[in-house]
N, C-alpha and C positions, 0 to 999 in steps of 0.2 A: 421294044414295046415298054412303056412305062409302066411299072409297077404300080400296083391297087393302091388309093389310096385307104390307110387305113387310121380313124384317128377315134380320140377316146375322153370320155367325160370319167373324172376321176374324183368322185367328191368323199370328203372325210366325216364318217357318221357321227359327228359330234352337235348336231341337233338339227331346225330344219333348213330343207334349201334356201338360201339367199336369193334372191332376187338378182344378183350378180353372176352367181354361180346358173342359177338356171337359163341367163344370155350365154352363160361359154358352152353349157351344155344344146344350147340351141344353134348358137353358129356351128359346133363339131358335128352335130346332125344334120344339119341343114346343107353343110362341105361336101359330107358324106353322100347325101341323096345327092348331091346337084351332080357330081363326079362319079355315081355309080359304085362309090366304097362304102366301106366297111365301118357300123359305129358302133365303139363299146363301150361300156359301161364296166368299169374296173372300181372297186371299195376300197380306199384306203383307208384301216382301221388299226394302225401299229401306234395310234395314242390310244395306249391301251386304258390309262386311267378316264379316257371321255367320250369314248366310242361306246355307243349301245345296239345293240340291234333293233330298239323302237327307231331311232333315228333313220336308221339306214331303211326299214321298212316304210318310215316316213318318207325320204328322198326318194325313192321306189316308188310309190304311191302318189305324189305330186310329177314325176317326170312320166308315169303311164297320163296321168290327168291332162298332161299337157301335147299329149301325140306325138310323146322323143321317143320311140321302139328306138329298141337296139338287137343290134344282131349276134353279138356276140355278148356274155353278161351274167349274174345272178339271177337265176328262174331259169334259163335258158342254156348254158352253160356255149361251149365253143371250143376251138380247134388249140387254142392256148391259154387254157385255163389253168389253174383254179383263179378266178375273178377277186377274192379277196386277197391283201396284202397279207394277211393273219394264217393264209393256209400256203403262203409259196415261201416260208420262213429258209428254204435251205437251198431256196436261187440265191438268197440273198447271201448266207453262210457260203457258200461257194465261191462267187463274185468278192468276199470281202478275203478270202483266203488269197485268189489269185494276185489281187491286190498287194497282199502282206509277202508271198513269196516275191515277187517282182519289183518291189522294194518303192511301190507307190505308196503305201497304208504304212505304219506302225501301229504297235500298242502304245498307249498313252495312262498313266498311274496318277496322274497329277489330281490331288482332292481337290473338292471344291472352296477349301481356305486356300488353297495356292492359290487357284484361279482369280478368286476376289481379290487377293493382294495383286495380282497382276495387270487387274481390271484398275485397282485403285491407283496403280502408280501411272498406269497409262491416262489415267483422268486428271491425277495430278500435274503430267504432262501437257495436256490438254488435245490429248492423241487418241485417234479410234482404237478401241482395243483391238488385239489381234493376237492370237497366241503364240509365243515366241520358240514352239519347236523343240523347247528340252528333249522330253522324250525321246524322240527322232533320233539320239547320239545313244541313249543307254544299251548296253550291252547285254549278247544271248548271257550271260552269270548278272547283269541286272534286274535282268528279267527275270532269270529263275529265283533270285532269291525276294524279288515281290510278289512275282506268283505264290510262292509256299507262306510267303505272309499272308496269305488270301488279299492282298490287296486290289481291291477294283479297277475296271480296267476299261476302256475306252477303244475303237480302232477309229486314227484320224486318217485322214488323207494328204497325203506329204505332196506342198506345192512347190513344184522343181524351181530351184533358185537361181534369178536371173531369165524367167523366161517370155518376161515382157507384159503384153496384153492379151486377153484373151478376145476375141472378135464373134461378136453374134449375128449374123445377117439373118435378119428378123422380115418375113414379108409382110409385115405392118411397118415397122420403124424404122427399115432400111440398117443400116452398118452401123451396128452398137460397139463399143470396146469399152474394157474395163482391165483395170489397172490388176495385176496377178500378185503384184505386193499389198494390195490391203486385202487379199483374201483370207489369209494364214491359214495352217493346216485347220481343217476340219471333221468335226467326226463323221461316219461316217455308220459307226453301230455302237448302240448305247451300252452302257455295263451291264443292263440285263439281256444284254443280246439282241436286242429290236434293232433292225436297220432304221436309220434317221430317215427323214424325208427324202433328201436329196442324192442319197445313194438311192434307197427303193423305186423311186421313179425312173430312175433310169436302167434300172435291170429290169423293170417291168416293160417300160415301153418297148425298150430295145427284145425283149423276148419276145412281147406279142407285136412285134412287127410293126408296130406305128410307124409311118411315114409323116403326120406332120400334128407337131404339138398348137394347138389351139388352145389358148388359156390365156389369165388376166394379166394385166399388165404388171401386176404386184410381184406378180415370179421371175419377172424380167430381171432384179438381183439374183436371185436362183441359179441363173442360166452358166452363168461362167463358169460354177463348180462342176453345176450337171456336165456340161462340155468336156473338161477335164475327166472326169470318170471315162465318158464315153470312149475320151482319144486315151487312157491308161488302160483301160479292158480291150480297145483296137477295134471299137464297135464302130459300124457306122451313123455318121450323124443325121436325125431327123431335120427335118423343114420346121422351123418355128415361126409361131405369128403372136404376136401377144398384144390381144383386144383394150382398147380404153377402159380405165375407170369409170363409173355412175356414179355421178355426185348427184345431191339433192338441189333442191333450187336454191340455194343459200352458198351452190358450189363448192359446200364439204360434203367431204362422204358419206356414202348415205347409209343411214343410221336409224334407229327405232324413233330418234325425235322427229325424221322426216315422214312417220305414220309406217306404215304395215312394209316388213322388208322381207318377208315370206312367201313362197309362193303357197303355202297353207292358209294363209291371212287371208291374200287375195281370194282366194276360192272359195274362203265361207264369206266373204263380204257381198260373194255375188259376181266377180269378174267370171265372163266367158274363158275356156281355154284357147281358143283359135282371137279371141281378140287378145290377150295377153302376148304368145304367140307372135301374133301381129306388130307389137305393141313394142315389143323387146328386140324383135328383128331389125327395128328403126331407131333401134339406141347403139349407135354408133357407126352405121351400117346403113348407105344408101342407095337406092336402086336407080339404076339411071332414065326411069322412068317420072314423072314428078306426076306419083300420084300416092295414096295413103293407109290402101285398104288392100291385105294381099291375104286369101288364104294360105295355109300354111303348103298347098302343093304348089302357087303357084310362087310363091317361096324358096321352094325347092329348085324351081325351073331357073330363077335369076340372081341367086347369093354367088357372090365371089370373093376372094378376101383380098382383090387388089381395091374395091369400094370401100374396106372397113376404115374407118378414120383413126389417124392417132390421139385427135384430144377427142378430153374425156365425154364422158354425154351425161345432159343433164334430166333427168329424172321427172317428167311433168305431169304429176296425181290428174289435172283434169284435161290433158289431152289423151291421157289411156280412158280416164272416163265416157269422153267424150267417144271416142275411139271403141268401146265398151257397151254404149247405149246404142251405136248406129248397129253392132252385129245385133243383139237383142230384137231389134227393129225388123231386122231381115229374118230371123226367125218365125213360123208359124204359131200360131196362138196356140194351139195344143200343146205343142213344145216348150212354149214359155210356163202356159199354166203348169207342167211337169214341173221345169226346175224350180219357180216360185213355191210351189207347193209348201217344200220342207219350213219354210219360213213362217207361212201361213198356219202351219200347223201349229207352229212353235208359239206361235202370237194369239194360239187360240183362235183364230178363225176359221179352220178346218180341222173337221175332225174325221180322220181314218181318210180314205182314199171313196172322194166322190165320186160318185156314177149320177148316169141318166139325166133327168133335169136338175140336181143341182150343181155337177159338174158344165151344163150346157149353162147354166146363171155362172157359174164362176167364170168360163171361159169368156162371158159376156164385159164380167166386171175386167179381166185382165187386158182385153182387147181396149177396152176402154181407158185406159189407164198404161200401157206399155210404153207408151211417147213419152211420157217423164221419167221413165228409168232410165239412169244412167249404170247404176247396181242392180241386180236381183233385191238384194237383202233390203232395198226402199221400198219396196212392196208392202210394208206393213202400212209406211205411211201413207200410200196414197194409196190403199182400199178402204182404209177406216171410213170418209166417208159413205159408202156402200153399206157399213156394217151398224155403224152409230147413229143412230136415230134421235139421240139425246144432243141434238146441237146447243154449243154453250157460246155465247157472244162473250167473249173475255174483252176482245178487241171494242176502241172505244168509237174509233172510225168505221168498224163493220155496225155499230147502233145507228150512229148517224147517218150512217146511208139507206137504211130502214126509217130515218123520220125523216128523211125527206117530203114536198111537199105529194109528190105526183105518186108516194107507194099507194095510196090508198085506191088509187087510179087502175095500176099497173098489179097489183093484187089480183083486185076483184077480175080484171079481164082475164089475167092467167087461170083464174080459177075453176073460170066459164069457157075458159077453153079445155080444161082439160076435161069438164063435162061432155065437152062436145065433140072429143075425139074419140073416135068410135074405137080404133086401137093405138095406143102408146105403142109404135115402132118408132127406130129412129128415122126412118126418113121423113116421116108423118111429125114428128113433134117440132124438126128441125126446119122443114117448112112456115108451120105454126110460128116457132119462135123468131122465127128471116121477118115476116110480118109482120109480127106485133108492132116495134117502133112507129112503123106508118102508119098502122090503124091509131093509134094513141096520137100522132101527130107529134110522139119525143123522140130524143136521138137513142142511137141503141144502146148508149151507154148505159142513160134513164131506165131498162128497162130489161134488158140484160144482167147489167150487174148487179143489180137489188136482187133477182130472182136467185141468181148465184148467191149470194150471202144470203140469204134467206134459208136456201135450200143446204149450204153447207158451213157458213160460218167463216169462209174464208173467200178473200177474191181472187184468188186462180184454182186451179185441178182439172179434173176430168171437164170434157166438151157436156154442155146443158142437155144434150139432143141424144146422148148415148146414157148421162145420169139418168135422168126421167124415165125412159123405159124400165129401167131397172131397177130402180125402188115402187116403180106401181103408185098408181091412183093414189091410194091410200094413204101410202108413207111419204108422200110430196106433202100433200094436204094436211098430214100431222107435223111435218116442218115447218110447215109455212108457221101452220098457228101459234109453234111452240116459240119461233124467233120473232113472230110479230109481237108476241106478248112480251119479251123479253127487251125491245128496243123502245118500250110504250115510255 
């Protein structure tokens, strides 16, 4: 019987989630569901100098936003815990000892003037540095007599000489090898006693039982050391897969010039969770269905990582958009007006939490206006006309299409029609306006779009037949007059 799989997002509190890191945290949950394992959420915060706990609350807080539970983790705790790297400090103490007797690890004394002079000549060489292993020969009376100098100290890990290449079988990249002579010994716990990166992940993984590492392509140098640890501790080796990069459209990395690379950004801008979600699942990863729109269970049912692609994915602002506006769409007008809300308040359009009828007028105006959001947070702009009654013809094309010859034509009818509509509903005004052209004997251009700039100052927005009702008799009528005067 195969063992559970068990796999883990492991992000470093050193500020918010990347939009990078929240695809690897999504493909290891999505692995997880589709296979019936296990997903964790492990902290790794032994950069002690840029680790905070806002951050990590931060990352917390964006991966609940986004529907990643984990089953095992911080809040929650689990079967091989403690979940932070900062409270398993004496796995790692132990693993580095075992090391040190069995003659994989040494201590290392070398300051960091030696190092730079050895970096300098390897450049003057015009050769990768790599450390050349002094240490590794000093003796139990060299040691002792650095140690009583209090000199500081290092443990590296000693790579067995002559032992070839080391080989990754990656189930994204197929059979990786790297060369075990440009590795050079490396540390493996800093001088104040922190495990490095590359030890700690692997006493972690290998203790809480991961079966298969899922993470960015970036770590794929990583992997030869981590190997090495594994086969010198005698641990068994996990299943790797190491996901493409997200570049920007410009096909560099994606970076704050290519706009918001947070998943905090995204979320006050206005993106849904389940379309991001969506949105991220399809960056680098394809379903072999050729369609575009998956919620996140039904996500669950079809991810596999023999579909993940090895090049990179590129990053495309208005197809998440796009992608973005259609879930919005499918949502209920209640539900929209909910999450617009905060925005509106912020914009001064609503104040406190609406009830009764003028919650019943807001839900009117949002229904009216949800087809042009592609964000939430655009909501400001296309309510305003709803709210502004002071239209201002700035544009020199919306005057002239107010002096055309037939306004004065096309005015007066509108006007008398709306006397003569016993009630402003939509279905009732949009009838009304379907007619007009004909009765005038103009095209609906004629007579259509002037009532539109008239009525808002601009030629697109909301449908005429859903405006009208909702500014009332009155505030039509004070539009009209205030833009007809203005185009004179």
């Amino acid at each position: 019987m195969a063992a559970e799989v068990r796999v883990r997002f492991a992000p470093s509190p050193t500020g918010f989630l990347h939009i990078g890191g929240a695809r690897t945290a999504l493909f290891n949950w999505l692995y997880a569901r589709r296979t019936g394992g296990k997903f964790i959420l492990r902290i790794e915060d032994t950069d002690l100098a840029r680790s905070t706990k806002e951050s990590e609350e931060a990352i917390i807080q964006d991966l609940k936003w986004m529907g990643l539970d984990w089953d095992e983790g911080p809040e929650i705790g689990g079967e091989y815990g403690p979940y932070r790297q900062t409270d398993r400090l004496d796995l790692y103490r132990a693993a580095a000892q075992k090391l040190l007797e069995t003659g994989h690890a040494y201590y290392c004394y070398c300051t960091e003037e030696e190092l730079e002079a050895q970096r300098a000549e390897a450049a003057a060489k015009g050769v990768a540095f790599k450390y050349d292993g002094r240490c590794c020969h000093l003796t139990s009376e060299d040691r002792k007599t650095k140690d009583e100098a209090g000199s500081k100290k290092v443990v590296r890990f000693r790579i067995p000489p002559g032992m070839g290449n080391v080989v990754v079988d990656d189930l994204v990249r197929g059979r990786v090898e790297f060369d075990s002579e440009g590795l050079g010994d490396f540390i493996i716990v800093k001088s104040d006693g922190v495990p490095a990166y590359n030890f700690a992940v692997v006493i972690d993984d290998y203790n809480m039982k991961m079966t298969h590492i899922i993470r960015a392509e970036e770590h794929l140098p990583n992997t030869p050391r981590q190997i090495l640890i594994y086969q010198a501790l005698g641990y068994e080796l996990p299943k790797f897969a190491h996901i493409s990069m997200i570049l920007g459209p410009d096909r560099t990395k994606l970076s704050k010039r290519h706009g918001a690379t947070s998943v905090t950004q995204y979320q006050e801008q206005g993106y849904l969770p389940d379309a991001l979600v969506n949105y991220l699942a399809l960056l680098g990863w394809s379903p072999e269905e050729e369609r575009e729109i998956y919620s996140p269970q039904e996500l669950c049912q079809v991810f596999s990582l023999d579909r993940v692609a090895k090049n990179p994915a590129v990053f495309d602002n208005d197809k998440l958009k796009w992608l973005n506006g259609t879930y919005i769409r499918q949502k209920e007008i209640s539900e929209v007006t909910q999450m617009v809300l905060p925005y509106l308040q912020e914009g001064g359009y609503v104040e406190g939490e609406p009830q009764g009828g003028e919650l019943e007028k807001l839900q009117q105006i949002i229904a009216a206006v949800r087809d042009h959001l592609e964000v939430l947070s655009q909501i400001t702009e296309q309510v305003e006309v709803f709210f502004n009654d002071d239209i201002q013809l700035v544009d020199e094309e919306a005057k002239a299409v107010l002096r055309q010859e037939q306004i004065p034509q096309v005015m007066e009818a509108f006007r008398q029609k709306l006397e003569e509509i016993p009630a402003l509903d939509v279905e009732t005004v949009q009838q009304t306006l379907k007619k007009m052209p004909k009765e005038l004997g103009l095209k609906p251009k004629q007579v259509l779009f002037p009532i539109r700039i008239a009525l808002t100052g601009k030629g697109a927005g909301p449908e005429l037949f859903n405006l009208i009702p909702i500014l009332g008799k009155e505030r039509v009528l004070k539009r009209l007059e205030n833009t007809l005067n203005q185009a004179k």
